[in-house]
Residue frames as a rotation matrix with the C-alpha (Angstrom) as fourth column:
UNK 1
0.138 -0.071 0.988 26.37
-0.030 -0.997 -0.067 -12.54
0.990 -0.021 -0.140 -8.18
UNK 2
0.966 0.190 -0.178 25.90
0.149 0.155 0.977 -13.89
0.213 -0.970 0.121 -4.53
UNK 3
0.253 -0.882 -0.399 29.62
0.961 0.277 -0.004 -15.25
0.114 -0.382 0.917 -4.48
UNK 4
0.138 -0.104 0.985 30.98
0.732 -0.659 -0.172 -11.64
0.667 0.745 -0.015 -5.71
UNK 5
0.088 0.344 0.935 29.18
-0.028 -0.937 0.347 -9.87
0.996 -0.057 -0.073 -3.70
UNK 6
0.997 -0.006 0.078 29.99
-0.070 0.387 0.919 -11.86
-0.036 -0.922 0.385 -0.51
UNK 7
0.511 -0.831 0.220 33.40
0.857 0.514 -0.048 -11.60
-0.073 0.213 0.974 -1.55
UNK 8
-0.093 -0.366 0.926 33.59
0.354 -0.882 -0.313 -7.84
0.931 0.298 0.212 -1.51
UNK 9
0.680 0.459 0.571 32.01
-0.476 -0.317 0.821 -7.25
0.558 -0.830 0.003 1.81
UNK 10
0.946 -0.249 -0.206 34.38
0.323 0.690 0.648 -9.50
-0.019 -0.679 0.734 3.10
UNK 11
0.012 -0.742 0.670 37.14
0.915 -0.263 -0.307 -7.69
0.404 0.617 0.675 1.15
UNK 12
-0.009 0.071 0.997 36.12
-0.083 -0.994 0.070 -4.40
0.996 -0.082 0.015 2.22
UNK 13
0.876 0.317 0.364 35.49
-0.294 -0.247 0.923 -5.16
0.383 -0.916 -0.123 5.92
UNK 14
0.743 -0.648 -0.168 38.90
0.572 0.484 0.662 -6.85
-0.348 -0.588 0.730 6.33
UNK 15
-0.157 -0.648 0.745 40.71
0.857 -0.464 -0.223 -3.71
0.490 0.604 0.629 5.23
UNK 16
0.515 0.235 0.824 38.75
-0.466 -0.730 0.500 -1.49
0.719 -0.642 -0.267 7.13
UNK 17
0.989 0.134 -0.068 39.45
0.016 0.358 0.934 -3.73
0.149 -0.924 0.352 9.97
UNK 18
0.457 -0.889 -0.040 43.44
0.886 0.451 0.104 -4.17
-0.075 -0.083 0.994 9.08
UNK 19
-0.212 -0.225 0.951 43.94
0.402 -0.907 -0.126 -0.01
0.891 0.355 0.282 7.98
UNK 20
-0.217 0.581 0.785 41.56
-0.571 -0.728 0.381 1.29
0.792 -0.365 0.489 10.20
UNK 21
0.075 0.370 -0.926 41.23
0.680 0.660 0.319 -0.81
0.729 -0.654 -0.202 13.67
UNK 22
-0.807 -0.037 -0.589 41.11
0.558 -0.376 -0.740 2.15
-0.194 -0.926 0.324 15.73
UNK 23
-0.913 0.407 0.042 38.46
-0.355 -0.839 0.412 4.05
0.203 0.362 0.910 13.99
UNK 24
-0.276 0.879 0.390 34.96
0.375 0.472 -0.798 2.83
-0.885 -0.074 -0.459 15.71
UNK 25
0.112 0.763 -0.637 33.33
-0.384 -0.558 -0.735 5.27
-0.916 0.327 0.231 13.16
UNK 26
0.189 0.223 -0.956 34.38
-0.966 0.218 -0.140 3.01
0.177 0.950 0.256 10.32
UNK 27
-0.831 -0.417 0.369 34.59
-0.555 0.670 -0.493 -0.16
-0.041 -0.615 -0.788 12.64
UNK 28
-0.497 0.863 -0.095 31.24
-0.098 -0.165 -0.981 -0.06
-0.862 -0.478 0.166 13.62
UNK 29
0.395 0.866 -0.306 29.49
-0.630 0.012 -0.777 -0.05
-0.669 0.500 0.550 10.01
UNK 30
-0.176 -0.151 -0.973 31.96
-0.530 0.848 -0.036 -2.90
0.830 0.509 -0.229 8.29
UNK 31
-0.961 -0.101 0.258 30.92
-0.257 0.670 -0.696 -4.80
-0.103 -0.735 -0.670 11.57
UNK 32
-0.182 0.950 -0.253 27.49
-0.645 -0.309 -0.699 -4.05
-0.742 0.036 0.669 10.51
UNK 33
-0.063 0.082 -0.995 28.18
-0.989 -0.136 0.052 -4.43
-0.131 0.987 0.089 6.92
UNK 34
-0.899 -0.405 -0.165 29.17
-0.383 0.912 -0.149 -8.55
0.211 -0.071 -0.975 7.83
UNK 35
-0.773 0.420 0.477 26.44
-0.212 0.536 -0.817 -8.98
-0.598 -0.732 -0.325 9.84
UNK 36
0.250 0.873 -0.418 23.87
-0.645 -0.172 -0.745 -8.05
-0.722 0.456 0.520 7.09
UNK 37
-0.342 -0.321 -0.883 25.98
-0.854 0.498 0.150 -9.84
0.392 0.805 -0.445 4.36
UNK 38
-0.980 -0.192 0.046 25.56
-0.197 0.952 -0.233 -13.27
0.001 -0.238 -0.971 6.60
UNK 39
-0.698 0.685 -0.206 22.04
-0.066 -0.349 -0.935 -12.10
-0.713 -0.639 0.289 6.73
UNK 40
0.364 0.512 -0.778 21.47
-0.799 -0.257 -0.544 -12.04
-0.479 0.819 0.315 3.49
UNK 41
-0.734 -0.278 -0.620 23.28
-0.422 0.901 0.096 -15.23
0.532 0.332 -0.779 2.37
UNK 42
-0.807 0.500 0.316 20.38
0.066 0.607 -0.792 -17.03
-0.587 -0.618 -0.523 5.38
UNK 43
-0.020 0.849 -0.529 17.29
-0.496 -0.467 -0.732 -14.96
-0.868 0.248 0.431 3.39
UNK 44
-0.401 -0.612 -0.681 18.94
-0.804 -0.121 0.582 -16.12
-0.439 0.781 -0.444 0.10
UNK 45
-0.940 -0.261 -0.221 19.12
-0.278 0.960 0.046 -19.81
0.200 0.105 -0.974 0.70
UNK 46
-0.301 0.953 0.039 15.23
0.075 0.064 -0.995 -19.54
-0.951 -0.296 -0.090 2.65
UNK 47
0.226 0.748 -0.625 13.71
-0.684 -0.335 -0.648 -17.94
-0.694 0.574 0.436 -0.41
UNK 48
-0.431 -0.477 -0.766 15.45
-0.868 0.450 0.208 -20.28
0.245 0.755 -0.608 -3.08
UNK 49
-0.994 0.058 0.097 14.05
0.024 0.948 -0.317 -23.51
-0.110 -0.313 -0.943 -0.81
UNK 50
-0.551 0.824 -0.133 10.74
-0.187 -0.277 -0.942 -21.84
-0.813 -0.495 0.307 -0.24
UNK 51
0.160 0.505 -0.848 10.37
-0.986 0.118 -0.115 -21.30
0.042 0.855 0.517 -4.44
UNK 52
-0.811 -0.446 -0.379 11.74
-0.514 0.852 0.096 -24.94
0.280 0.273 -0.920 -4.54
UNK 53
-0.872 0.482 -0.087 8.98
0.388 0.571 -0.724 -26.34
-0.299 -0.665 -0.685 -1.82
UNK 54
-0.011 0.942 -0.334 5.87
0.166 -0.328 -0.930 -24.37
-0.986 -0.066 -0.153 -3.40
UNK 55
-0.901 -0.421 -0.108 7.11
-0.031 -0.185 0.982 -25.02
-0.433 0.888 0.153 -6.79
UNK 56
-0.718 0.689 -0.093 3.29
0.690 0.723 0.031 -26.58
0.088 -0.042 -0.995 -7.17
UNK 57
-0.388 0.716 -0.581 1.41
0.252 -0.524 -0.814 -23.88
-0.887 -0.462 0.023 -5.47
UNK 58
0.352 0.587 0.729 -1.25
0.894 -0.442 -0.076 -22.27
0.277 0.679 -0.680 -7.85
UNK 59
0.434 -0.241 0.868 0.28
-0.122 -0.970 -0.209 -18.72
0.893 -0.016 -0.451 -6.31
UNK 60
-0.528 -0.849 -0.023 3.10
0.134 -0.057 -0.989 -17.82
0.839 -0.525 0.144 -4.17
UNK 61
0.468 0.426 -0.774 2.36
0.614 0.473 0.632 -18.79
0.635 -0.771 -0.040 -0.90
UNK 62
0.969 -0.003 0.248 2.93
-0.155 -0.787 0.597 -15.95
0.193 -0.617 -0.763 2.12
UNK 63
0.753 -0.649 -0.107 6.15
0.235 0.114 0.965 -17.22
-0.615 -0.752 0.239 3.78
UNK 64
0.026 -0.888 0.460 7.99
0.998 -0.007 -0.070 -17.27
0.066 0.460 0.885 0.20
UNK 65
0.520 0.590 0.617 6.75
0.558 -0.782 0.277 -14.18
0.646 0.200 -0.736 -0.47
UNK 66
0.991 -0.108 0.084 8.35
-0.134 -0.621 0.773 -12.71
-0.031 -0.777 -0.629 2.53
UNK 67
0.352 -0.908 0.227 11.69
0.556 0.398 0.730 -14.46
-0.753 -0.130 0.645 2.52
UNK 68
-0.204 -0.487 0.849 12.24
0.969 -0.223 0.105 -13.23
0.138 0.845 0.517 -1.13
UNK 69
0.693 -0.006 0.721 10.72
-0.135 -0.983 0.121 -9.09
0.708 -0.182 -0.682 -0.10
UNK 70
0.724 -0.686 0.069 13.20
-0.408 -0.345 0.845 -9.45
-0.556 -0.640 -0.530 3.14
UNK 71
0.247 -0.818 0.520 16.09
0.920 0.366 0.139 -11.34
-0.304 0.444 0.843 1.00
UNK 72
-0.154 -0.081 0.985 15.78
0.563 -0.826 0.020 -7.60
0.812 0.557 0.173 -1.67
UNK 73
0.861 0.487 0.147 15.52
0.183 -0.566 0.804 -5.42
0.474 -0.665 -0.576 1.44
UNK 74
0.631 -0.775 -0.030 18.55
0.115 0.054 0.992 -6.63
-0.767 -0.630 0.123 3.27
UNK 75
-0.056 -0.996 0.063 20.50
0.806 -0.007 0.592 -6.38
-0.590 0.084 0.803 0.43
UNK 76
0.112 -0.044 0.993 20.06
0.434 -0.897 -0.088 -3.14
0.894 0.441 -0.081 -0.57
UNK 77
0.934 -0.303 0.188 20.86
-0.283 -0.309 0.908 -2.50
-0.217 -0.901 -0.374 3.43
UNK 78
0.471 -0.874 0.115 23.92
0.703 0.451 0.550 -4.15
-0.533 -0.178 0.827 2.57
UNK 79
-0.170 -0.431 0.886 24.75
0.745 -0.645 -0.171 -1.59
0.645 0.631 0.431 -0.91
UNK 80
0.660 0.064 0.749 23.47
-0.059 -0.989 0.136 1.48
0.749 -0.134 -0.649 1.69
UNK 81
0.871 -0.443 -0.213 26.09
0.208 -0.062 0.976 0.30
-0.446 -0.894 0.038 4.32
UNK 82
0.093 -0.828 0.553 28.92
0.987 0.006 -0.158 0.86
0.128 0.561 0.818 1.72
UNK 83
0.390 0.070 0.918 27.96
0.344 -0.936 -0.075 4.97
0.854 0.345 -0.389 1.37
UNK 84
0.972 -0.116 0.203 29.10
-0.234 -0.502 0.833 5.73
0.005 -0.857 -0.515 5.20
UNK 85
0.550 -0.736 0.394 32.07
0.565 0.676 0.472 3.32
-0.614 -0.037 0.788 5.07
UNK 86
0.041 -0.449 0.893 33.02
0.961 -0.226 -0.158 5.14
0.273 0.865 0.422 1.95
UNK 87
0.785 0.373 0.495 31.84
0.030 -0.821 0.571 8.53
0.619 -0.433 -0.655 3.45
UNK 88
0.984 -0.024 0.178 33.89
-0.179 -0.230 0.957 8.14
0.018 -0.973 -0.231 6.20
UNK 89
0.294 -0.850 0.436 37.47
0.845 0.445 0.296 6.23
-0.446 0.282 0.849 4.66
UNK 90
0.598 -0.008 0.801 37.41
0.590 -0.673 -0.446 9.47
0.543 0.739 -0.398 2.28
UNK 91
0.620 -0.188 0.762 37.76
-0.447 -0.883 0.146 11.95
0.645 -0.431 -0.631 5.38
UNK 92
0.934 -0.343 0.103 40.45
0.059 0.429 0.901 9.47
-0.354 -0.835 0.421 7.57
């Protein structure tokens, strides 16, 4: 699902960017929309090592624990950056 979905964001922001390179107001959140995507591919790869390195543990140990609650955070920041983008392509 990772690939996909890093494939759409990338899809969508280089359309906004080629259609729409004067519009900040839909500039501005696929510039966003990248940053979080790269953001979430960094969380991804953390939490996946973390489960890998504490495979052992008797219970999840704090740090995964975080990596994998910010990994599902950011990327549901990534699906709510899509609603403006859309929001905003609609009315241009």
């Amino acid at each position: 699902g990772a690939i996909a979905v890093a494939l759409f964001v990338v899809r969508t922001a280089r359309r906004v960017r080629e259609q729409n390179a004067a519009e900040t107001a839909l500039a501005r959140p696929a510039r966003l929309l990248l940053g979080l995507l790269w953001l979430q591919l960094a969380l991804g790869g953390g939490a996946y090592l973390s489960r890998l390195a504490t495979a052992d543990a008797p219970q999840p140990v704090l740090y995964m624990v975080a990596l994998t609650v910010s990994h599902v955070v950011v990327g549901a920041l990534v699906l709510a950056m899509y609603l403006p983008i859309f929001q905003i392509a609609g009315t241009v």
